[in-house]
Each structure stands twice: as structure tokens, then as C-alpha cells.
Phi, psi and omega in degrees: 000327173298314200289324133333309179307289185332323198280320153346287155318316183294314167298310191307287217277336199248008184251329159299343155305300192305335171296317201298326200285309159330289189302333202265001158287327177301315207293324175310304198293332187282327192270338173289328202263334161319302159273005187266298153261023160315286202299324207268358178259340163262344184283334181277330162305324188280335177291325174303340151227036135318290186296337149336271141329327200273309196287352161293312158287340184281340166278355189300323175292292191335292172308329192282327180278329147301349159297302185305317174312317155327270203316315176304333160296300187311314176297309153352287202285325191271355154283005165262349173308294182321285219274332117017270189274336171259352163290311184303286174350312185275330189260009168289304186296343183279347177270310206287335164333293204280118183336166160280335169310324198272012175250358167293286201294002187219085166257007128289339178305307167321321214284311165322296164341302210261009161254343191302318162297305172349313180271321181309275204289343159325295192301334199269337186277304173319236195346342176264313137346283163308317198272329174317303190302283158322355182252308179297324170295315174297332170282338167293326165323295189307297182320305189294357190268299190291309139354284191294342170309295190299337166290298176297325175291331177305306186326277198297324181303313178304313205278334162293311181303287193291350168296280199339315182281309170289000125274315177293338140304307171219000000 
């Protein structure tokens, strides 16, 4: 009976070890689950500005396909400015052409003439107009440029940050 007691004591004395080897192994595995969900609460910060980052360029796009519209609108106006200033053109040579008699007779002509800056500044406020608007779009650009800069530097710092933790950590 002793040598039961003994072998006893001996099971006894080797399960208490192995509980002292467990806790302070747990205590570890809670501090790995612990920097584990560190790391997955930073990777989910960097996707949020991943995503960020993604609706900062698309409005970036956005702004950028109205600048084109803009500009093509412009190109617009001033090739009708052009056509314009080259319809007066023709018909100044068609006046200046003409014997003096045939200029007693064509007494609406002057009259044509004298509308012709009317339509040049019409055309030149409208061209001015486009060019505000263009000007306001490209600052809006720019600001969306600058934004999204700062999202990718947010960006990088995070993606440093979570290296750092997974090498030294894990």
C-alpha cells in the first residue's frame, strides 16, 4: 500500500507540474491572440483606406472627365469665335472689293458690321464663363490630388507599421 501511496503522490506531484507548465503557456497564447487582434484591427484600418483612397480617386476621375468636357467645350467655342471673326473677315473683303457705287447700295452692310463686336463679346463672355468653370474644376482637382496624397501617406505609414509588427512579433 505504501508504494501506491507513493506512485500516487508521484502522479500527483508530475500533474502539478504540468498545470505550473500550462498556465504560464496560456498566458503566452492570450498575448499572441491578443497582438493577433492588434494586427487584424490594423490591417482593417489600412483597408478602410484602401477604400478611401479608391472613392478619392474615382472622384479624381470624375473631376478629371469634367475638365475634359470643359476644355472640349472651349475648343468649341473658340473654333466658332474663329469662324466668326472669319465670316467678318470675308465679308469686309467683300465690302472693301466693291466699286463705290455698289457701296451707296449695300447700306445694310455697314449695319452688319456695327453687330459684329456685339457677337465678338457675347462670344468672348461665354468663353469667359467656361474658363471660370475650368478654373474652378481644376481646384477641386487639385484639392482631390492633395487629399488622396495624404491618403496614401496614411496608407504607407500603416503598411510600415503593421511590418514592423509582424516581424518582431510574429
Amino acid at each position: 500500500m505504501g508504494v501506491v501511496v507513493r506512485l500516487l503522490g508521484l502522479v500527483l506531484g508530475l500533474l502539478g507540474l504540468l498545470v505550473s507548465l500550462v498556465g504560464p503557456l496560456l498566458g503566452t497564447l492570450r498575448a499572441l491572440v491578443g497582438l493577433l487582434g492588434l494586427v487584424l484591427g490594423l490591417l482593417n484600418l489600412a483597408l478602410d483606406l484602401l477604400h478611401l483612397a479608391l472613392r478619392q480617386l474615382s472622384t479624381l476621375i470624375g473631376l478629371l472627365g469634367l475638365v475634359l468636357c470643359l476644355l472640349r467645350l472651349r475648343l468649341r467655342l473658340l473654333q466658332l469665335v474663329q469662324r466668326l471673326l472669319g465670316l467678318a473677315l470675308c465679308l469686309l473683303r467683300l465690302v472693301l472689293g466693291l466699286p463705290r457705287l455698289d457701296l451707296r447700295l449695300l447700306g445694310s452692310a455697314p449695319g452688319l458690321l456695327c453687330t459684329l463686336p456685339c457677337v465678338v463679346g457675347i462670344l468672348l463672355g461665354h468663353a469667359s464663363l467656361v474658363f471660370h468653370s475650368l478654373q474652378v474644376a481644376l481646384q477641386l482637382a487639385d484639392r482631390q490630388v492633395n487629399q488622396s496624397a495624404l491618403v496614401l501617406v496614411a496608407l504607407a505609414l500603416v503598411s510600415c507599421l503593421v511590418g514592423g509588427l509582424l516581424s518582431a512579433g510574429l
